[in-house]
N, CA, C, O and CB atoms as a CASP TS submission, in Angstrom:
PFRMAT TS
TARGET T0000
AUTHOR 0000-0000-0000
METHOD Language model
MODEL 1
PARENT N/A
ATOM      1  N   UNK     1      -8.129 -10.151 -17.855  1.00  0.00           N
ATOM      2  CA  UNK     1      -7.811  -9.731 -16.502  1.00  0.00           C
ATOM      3  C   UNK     1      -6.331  -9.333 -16.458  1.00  0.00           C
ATOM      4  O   UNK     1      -5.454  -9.958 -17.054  1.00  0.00           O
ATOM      5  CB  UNK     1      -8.128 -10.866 -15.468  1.00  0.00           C
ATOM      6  N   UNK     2      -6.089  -8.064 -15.582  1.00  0.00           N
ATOM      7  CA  UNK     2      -4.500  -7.680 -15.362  1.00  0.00           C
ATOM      8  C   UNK     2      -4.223  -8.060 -14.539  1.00  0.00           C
ATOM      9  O   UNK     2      -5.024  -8.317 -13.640  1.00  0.00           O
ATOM     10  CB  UNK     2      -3.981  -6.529 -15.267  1.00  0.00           C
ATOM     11  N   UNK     3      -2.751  -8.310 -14.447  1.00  0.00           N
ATOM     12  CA  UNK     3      -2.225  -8.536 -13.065  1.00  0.00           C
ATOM     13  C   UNK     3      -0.644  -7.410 -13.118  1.00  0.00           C
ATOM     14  O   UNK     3       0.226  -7.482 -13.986  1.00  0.00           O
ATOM     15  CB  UNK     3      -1.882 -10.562 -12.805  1.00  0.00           C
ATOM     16  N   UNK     4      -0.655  -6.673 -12.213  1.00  0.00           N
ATOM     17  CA  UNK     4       0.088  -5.565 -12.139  1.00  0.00           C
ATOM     18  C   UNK     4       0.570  -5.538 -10.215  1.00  0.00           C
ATOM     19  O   UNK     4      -0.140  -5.807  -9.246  1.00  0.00           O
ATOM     20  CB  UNK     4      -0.992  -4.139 -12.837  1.00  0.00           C
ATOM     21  N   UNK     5       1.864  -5.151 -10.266  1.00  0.00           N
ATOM     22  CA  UNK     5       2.440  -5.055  -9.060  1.00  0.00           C
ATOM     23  C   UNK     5       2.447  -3.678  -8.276  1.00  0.00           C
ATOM     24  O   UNK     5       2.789  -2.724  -8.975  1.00  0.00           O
ATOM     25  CB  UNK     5       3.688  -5.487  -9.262  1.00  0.00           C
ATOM     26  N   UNK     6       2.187  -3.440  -7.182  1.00  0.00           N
ATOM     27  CA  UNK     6       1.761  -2.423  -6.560  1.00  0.00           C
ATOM     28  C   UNK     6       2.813  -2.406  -5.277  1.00  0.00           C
ATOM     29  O   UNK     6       3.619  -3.292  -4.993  1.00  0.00           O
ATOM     30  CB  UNK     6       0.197  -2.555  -6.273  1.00  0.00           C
ATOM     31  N   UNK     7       2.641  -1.461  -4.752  1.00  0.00           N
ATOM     32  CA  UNK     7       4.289  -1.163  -3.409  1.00  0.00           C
ATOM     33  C   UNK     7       2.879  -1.371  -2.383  1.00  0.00           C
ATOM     34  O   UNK     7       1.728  -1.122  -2.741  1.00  0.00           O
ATOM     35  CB  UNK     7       5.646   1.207  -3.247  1.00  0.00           C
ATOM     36  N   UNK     8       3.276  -1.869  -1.084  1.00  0.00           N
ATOM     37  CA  UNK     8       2.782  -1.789   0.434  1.00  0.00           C
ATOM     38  C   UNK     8       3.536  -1.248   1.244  1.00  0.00           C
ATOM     39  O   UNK     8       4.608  -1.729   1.609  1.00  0.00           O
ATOM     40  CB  UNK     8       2.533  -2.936   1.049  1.00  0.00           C
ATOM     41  N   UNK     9       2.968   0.029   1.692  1.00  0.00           N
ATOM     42  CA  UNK     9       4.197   0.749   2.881  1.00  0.00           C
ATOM     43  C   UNK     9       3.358   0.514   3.890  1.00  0.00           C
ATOM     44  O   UNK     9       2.250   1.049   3.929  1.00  0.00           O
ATOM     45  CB  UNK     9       4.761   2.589   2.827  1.00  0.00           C
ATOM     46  N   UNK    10       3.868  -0.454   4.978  1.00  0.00           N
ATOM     47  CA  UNK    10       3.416  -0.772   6.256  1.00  0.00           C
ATOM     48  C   UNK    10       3.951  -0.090   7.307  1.00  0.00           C
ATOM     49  O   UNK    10       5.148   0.186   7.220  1.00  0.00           O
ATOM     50  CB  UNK    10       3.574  -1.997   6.495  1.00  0.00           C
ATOM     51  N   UNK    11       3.148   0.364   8.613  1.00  0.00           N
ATOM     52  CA  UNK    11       3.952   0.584   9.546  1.00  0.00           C
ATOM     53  C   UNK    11       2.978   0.319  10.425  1.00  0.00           C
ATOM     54  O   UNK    11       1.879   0.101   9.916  1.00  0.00           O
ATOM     55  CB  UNK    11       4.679   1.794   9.600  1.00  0.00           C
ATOM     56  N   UNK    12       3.092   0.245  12.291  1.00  0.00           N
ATOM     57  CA  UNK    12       2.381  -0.309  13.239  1.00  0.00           C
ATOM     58  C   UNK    12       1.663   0.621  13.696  1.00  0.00           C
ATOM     59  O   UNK    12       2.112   1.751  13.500  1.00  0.00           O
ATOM     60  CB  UNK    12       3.028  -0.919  14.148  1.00  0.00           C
ATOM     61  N   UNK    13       0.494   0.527  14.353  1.00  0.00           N
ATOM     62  CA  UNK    13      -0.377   1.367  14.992  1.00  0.00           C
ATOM     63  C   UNK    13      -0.672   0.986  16.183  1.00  0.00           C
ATOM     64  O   UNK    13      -1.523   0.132  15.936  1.00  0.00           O
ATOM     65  CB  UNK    13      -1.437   1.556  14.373  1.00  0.00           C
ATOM     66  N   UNK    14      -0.502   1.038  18.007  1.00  0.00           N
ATOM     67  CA  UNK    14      -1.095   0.437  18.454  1.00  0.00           C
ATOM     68  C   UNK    14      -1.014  -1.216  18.305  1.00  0.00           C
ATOM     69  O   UNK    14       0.023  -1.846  18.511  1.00  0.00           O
ATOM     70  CB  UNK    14      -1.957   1.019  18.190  1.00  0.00           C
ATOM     71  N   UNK    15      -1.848  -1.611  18.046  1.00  0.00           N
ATOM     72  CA  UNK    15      -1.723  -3.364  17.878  1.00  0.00           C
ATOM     73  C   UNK    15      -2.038  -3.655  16.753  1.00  0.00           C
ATOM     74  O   UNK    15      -2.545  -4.752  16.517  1.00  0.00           O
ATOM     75  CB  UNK    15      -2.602  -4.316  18.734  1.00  0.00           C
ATOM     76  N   UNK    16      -1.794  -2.674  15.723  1.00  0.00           N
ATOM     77  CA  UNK    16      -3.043  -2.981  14.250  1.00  0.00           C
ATOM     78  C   UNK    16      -1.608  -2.925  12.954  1.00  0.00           C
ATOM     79  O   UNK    16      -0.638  -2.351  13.451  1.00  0.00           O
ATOM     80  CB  UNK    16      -4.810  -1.012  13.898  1.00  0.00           C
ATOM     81  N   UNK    17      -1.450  -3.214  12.056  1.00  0.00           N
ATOM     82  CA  UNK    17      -0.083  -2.685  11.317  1.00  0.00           C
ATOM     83  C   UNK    17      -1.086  -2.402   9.702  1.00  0.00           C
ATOM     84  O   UNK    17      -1.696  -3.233   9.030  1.00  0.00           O
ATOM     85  CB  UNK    17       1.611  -4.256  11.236  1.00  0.00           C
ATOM     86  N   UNK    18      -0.961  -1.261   9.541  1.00  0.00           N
ATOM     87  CA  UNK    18      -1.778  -0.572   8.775  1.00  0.00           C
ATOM     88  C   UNK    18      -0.809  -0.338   7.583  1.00  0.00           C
ATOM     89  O   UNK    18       0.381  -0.027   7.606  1.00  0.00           O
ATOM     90  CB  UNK    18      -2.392   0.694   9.485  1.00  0.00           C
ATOM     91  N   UNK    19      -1.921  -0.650   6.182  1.00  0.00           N
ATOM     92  CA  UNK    19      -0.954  -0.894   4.870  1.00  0.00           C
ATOM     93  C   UNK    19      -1.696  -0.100   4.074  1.00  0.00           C
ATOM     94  O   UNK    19      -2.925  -0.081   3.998  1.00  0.00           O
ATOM     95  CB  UNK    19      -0.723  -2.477   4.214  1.00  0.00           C
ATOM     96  N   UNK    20      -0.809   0.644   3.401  1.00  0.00           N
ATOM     97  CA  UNK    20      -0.756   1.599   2.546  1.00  0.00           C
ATOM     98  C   UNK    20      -0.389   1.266   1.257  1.00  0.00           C
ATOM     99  O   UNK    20       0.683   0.674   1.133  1.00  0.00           O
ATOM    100  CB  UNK    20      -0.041   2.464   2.973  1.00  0.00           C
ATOM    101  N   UNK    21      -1.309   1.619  -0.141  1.00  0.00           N
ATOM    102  CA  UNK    21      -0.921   1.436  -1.176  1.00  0.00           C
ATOM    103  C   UNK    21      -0.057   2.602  -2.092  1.00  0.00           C
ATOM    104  O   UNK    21       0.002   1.950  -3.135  1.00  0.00           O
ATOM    105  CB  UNK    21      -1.968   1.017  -1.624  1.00  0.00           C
ATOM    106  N   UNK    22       0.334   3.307  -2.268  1.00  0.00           N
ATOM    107  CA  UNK    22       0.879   4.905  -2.605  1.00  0.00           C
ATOM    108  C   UNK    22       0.397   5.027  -4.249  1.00  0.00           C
ATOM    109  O   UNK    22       0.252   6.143  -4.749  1.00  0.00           O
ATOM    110  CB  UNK    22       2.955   5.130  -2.396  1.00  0.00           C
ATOM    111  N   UNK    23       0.155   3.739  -5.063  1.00  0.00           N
ATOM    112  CA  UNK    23       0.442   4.127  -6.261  1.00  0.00           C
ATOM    113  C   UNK    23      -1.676   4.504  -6.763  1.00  0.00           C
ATOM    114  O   UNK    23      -2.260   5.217  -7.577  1.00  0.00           O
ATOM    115  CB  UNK    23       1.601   2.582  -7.211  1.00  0.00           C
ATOM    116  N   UNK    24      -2.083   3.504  -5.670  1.00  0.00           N
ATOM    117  CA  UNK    24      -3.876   3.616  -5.530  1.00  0.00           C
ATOM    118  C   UNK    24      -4.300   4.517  -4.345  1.00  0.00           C
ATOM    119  O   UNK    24      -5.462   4.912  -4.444  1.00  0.00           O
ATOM    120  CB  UNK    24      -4.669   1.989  -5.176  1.00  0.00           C
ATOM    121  N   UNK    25      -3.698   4.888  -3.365  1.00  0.00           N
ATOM    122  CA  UNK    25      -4.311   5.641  -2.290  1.00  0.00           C
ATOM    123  C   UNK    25      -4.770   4.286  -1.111  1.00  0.00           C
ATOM    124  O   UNK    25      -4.496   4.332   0.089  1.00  0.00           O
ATOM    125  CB  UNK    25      -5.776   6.668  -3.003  1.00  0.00           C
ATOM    126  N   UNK    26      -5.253   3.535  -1.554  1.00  0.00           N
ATOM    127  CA  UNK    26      -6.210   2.385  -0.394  1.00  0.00           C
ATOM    128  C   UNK    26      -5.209   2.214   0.856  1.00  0.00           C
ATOM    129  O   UNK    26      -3.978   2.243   0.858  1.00  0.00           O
ATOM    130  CB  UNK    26      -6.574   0.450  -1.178  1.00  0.00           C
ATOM    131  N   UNK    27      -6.057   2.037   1.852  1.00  0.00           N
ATOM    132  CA  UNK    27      -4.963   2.164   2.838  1.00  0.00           C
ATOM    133  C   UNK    27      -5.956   0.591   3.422  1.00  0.00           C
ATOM    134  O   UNK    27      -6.962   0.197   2.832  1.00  0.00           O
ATOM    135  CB  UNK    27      -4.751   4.029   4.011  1.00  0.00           C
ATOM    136  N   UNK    28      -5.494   0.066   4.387  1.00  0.00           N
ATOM    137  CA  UNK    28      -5.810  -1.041   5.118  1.00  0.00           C
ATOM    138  C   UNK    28      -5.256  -1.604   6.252  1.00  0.00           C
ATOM    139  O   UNK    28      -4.086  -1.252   6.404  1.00  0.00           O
ATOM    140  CB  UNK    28      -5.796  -1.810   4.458  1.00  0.00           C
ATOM    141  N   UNK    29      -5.805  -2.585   7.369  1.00  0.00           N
ATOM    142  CA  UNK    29      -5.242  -3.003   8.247  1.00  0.00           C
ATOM    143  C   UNK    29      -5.452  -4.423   8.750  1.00  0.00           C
ATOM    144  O   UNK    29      -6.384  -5.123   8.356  1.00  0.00           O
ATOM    145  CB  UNK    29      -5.413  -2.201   8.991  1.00  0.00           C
ATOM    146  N   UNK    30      -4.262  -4.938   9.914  1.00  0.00           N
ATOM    147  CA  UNK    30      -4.566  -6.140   9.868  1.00  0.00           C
ATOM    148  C   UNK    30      -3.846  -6.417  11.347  1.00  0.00           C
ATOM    149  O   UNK    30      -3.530  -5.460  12.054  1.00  0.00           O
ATOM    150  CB  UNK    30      -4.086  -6.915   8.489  1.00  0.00           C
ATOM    151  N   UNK    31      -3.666  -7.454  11.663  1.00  0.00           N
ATOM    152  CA  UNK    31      -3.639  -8.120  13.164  1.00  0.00           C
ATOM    153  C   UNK    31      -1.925  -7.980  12.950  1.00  0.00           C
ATOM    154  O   UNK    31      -1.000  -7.396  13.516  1.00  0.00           O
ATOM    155  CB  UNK    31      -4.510 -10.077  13.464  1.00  0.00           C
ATOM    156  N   UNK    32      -2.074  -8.717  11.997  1.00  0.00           N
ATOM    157  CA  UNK    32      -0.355  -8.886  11.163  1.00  0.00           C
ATOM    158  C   UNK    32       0.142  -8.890   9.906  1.00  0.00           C
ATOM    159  O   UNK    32      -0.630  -9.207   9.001  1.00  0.00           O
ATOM    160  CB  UNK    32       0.231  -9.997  11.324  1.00  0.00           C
ATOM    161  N   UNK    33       1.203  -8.621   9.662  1.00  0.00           N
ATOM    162  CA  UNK    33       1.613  -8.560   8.406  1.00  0.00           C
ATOM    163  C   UNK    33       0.913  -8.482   7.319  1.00  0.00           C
ATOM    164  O   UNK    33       0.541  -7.606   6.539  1.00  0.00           O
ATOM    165  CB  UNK    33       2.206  -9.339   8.236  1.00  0.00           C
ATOM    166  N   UNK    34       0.777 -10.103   7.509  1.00  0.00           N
ATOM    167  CA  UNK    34       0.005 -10.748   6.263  1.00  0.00           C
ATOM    168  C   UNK    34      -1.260 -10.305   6.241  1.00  0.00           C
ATOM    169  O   UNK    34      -1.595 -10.169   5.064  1.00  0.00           O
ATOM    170  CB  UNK    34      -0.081 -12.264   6.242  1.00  0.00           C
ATOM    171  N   UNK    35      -2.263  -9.968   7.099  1.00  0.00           N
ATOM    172  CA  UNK    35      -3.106  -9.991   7.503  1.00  0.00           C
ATOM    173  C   UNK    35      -3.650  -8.215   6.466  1.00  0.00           C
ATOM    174  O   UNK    35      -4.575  -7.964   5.694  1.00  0.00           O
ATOM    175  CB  UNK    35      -2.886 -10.326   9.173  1.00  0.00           C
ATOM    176  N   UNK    36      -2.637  -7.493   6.955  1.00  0.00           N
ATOM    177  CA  UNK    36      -2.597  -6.163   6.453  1.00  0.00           C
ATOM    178  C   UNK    36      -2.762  -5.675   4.732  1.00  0.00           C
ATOM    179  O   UNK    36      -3.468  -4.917   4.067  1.00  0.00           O
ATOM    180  CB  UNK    36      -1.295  -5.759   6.960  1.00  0.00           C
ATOM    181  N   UNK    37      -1.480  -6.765   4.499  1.00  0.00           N
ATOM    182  CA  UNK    37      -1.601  -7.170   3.101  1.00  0.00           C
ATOM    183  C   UNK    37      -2.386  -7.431   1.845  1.00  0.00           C
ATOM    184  O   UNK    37      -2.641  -6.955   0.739  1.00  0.00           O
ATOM    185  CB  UNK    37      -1.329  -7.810   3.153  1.00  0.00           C
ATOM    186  N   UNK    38      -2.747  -8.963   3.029  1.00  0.00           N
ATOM    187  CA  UNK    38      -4.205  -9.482   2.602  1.00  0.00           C
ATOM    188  C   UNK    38      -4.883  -8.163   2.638  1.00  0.00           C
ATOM    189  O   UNK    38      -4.656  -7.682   1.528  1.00  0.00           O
ATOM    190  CB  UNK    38      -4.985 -10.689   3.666  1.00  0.00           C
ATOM    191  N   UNK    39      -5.517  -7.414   3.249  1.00  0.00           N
ATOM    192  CA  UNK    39      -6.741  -6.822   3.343  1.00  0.00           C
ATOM    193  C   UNK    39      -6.752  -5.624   2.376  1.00  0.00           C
ATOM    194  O   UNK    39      -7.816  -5.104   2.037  1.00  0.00           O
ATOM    195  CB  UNK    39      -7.031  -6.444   4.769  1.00  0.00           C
ATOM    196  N   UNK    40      -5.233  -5.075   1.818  1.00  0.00           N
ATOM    197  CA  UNK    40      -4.699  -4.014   1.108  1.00  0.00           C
ATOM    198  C   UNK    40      -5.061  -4.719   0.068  1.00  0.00           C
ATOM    199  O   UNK    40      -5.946  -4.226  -0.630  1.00  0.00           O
ATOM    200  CB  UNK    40      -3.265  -3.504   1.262  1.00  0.00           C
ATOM    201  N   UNK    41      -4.554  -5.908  -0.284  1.00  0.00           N
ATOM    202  CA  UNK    41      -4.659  -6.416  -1.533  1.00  0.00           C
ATOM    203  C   UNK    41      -6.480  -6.372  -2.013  1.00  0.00           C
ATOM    204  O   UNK    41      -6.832  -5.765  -3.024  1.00  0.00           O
ATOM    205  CB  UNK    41      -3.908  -8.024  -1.442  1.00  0.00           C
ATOM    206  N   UNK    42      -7.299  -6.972  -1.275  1.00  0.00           N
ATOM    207  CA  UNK    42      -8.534  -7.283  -1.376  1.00  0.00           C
ATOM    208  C   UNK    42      -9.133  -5.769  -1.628  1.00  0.00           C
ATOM    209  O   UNK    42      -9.978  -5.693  -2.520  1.00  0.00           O
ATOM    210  CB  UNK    42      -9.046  -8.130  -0.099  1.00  0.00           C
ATOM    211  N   UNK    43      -8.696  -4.260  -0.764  1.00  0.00           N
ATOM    212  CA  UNK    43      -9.141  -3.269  -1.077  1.00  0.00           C
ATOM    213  C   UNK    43      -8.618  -2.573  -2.186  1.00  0.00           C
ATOM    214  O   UNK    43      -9.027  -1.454  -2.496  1.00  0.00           O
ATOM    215  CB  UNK    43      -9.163  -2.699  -0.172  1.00  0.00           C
ATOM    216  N   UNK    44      -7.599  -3.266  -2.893  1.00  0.00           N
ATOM    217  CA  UNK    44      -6.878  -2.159  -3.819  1.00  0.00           C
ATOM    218  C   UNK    44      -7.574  -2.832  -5.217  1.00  0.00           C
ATOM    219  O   UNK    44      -7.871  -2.142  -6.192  1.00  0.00           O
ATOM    220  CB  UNK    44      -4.827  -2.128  -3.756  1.00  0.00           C
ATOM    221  N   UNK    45      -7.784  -4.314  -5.141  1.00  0.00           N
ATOM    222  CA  UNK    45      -8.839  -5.036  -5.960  1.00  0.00           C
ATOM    223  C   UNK    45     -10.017  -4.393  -6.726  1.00  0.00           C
ATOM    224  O   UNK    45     -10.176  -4.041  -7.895  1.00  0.00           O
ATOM    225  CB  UNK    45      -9.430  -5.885  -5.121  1.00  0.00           C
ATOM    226  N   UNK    46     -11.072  -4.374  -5.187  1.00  0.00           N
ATOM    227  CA  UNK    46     -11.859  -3.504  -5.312  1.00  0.00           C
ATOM    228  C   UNK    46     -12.323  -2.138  -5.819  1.00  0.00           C
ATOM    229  O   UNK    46     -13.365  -1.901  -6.431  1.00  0.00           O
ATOM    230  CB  UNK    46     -11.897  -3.549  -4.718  1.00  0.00           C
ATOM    231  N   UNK    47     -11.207  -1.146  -5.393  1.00  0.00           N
ATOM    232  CA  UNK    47     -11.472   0.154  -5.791  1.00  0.00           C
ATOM    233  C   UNK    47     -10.637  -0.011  -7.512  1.00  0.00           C
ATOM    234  O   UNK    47     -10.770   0.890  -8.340  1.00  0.00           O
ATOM    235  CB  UNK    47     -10.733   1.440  -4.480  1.00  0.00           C
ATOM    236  N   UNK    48     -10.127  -0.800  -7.698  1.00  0.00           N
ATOM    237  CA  UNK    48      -9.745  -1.125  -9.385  1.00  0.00           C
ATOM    238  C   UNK    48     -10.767  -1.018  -9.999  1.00  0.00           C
ATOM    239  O   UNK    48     -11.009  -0.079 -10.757  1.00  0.00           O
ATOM    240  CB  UNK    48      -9.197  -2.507  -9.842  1.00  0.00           C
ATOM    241  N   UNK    49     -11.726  -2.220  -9.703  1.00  0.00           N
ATOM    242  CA  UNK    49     -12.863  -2.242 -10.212  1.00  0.00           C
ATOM    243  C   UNK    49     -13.657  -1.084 -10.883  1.00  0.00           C
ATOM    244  O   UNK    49     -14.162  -1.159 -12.003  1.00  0.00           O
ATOM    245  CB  UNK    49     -13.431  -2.672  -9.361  1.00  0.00           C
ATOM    246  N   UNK    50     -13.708   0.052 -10.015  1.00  0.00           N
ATOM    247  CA  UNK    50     -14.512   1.147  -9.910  1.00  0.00           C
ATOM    248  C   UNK    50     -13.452   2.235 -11.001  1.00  0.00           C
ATOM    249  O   UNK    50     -13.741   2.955 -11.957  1.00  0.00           O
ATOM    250  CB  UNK    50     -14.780   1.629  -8.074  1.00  0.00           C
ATOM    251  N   UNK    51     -12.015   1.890 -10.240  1.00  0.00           N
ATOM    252  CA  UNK    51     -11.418   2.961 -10.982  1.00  0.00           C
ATOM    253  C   UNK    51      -9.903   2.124 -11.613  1.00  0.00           C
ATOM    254  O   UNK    51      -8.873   1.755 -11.049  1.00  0.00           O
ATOM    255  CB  UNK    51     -11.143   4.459  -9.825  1.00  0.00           C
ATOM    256  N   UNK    52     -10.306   2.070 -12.811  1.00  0.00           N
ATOM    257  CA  UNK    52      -9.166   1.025 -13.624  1.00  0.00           C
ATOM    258  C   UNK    52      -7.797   2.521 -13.589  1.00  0.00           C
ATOM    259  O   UNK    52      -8.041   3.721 -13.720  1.00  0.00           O
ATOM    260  CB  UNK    52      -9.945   0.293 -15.932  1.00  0.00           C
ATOM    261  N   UNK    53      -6.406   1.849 -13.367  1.00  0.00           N
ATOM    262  CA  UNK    53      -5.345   2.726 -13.864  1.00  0.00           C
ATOM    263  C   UNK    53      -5.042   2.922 -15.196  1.00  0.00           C
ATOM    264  O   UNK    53      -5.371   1.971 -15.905  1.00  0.00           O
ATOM    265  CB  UNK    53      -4.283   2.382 -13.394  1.00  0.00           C
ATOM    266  N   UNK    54      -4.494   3.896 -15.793  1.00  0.00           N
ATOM    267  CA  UNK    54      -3.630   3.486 -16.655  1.00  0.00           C
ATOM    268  C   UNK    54      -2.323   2.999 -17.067  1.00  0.00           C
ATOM    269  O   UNK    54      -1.456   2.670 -16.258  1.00  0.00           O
ATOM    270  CB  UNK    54      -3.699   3.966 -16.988  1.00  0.00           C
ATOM    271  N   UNK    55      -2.203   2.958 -18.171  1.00  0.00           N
ATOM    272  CA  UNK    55      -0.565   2.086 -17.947  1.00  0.00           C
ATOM    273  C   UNK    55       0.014   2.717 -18.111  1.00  0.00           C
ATOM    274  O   UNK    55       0.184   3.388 -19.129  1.00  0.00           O
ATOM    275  CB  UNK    55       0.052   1.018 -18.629  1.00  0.00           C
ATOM    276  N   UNK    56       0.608   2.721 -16.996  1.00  0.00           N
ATOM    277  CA  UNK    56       1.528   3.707 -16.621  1.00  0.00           C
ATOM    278  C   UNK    56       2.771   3.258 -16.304  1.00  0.00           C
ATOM    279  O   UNK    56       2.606   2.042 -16.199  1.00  0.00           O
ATOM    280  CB  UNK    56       1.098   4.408 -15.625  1.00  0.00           C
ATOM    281  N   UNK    57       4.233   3.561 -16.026  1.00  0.00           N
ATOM    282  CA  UNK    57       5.677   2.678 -15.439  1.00  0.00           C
ATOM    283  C   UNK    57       5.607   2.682 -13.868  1.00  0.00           C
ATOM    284  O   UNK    57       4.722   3.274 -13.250  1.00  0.00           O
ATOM    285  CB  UNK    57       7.346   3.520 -15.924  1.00  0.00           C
ATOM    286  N   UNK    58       6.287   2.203 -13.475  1.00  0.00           N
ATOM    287  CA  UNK    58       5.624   1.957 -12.226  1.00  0.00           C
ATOM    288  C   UNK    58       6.670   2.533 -11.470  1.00  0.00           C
ATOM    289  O   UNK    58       7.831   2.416 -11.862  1.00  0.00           O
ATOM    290  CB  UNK    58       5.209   0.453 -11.853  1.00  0.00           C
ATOM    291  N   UNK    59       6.296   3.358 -10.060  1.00  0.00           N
ATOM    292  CA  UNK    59       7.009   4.432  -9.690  1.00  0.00           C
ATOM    293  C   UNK    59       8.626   3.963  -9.034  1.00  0.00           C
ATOM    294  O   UNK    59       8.808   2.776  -8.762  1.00  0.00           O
ATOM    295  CB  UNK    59       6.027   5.219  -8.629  1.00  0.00           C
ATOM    296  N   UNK    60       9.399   4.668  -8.881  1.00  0.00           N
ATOM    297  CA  UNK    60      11.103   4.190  -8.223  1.00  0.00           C
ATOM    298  C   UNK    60      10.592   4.849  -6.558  1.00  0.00           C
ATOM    299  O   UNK    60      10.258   5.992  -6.245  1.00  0.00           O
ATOM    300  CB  UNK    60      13.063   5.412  -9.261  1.00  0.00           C
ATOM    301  N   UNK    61      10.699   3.682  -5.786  1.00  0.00           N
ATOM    302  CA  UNK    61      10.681   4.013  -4.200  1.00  0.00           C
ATOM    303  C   UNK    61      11.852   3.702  -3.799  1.00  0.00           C
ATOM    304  O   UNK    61      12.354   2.595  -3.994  1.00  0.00           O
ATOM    305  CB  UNK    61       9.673   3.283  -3.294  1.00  0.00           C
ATOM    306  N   UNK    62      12.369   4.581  -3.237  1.00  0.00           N
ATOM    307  CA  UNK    62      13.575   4.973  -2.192  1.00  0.00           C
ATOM    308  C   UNK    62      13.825   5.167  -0.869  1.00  0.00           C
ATOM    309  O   UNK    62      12.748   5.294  -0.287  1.00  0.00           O
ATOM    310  CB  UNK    62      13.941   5.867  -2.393  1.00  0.00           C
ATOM    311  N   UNK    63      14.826   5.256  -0.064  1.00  0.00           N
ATOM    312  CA  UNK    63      14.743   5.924   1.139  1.00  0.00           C
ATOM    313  C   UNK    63      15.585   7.337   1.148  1.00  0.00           C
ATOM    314  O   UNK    63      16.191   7.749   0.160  1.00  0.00           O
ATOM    315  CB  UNK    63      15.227   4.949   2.213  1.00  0.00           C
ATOM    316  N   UNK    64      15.544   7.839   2.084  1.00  0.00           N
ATOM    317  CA  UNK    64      16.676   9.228   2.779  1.00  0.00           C
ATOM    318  C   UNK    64      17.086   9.178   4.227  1.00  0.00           C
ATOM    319  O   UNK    64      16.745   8.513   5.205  1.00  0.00           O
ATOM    320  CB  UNK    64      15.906  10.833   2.754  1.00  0.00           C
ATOM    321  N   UNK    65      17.901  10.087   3.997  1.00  0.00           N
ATOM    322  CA  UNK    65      17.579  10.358   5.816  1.00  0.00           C
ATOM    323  C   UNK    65      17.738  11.889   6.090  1.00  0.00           C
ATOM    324  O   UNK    65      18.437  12.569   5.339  1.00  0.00           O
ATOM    325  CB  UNK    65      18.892   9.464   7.014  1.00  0.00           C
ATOM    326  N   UNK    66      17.146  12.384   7.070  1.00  0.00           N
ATOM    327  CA  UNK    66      17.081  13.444   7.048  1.00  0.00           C
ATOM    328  C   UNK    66      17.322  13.497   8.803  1.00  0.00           C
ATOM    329  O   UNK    66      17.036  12.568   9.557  1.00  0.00           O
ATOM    330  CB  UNK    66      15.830  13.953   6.238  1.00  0.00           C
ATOM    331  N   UNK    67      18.032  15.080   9.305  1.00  0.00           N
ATOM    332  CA  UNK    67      18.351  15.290  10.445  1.00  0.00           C
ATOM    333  C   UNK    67      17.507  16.388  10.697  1.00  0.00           C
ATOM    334  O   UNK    67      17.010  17.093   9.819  1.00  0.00           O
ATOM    335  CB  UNK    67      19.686  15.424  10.648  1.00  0.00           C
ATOM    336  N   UNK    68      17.314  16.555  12.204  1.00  0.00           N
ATOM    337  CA  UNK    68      16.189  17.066  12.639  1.00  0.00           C
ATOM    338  C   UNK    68      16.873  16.989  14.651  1.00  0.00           C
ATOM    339  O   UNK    68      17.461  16.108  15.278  1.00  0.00           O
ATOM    340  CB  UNK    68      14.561  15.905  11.950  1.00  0.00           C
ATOM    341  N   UNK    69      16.455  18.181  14.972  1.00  0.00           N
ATOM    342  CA  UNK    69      16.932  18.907  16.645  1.00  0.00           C
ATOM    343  C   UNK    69      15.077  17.648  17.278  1.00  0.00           C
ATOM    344  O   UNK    69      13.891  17.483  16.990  1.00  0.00           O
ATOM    345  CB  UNK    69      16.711  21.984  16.818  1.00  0.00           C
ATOM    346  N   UNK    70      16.182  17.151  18.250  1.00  0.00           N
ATOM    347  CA  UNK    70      14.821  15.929  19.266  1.00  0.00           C
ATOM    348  C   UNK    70      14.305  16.698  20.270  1.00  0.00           C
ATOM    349  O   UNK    70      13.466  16.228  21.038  1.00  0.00           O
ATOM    350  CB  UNK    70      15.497  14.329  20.278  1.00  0.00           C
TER
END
């Protein structure tokens, strides 16, 4: 069995905070945080199953900022 680390980009919806995996696609949601997590984790599990990665390095996430007329 692998155990490999994966990024969660969360952000809020409404009342729901919806989690995103970037390096698998699975997206998921939850009441809270953890909740979101949890459920990312349990779906990114899953679709492993079906579709194993390869080993690959694991990607550099960053921020920016960018300007833009409101």
């Amino acid at each position: 069995m692998n155990v490999r680390t994966f990024t969660a980009v969360i952000h809020k919806e409404d009342d729901l905070y919806v989690a995103e995996c970037p390096e698998v696609g699975t997206v998921s949601q939850g009441h809270t945080i953890e909740e979101a997590i949890a459920n990312l984790k349990e779906a990114t599990e899953l679709y492993l199953e079906d579709f194993p990665l390869p080993d690959i390095s694991r990607p550099l996430v960053t921020t920016f900022e960018a300007t833009y007329a409101a």
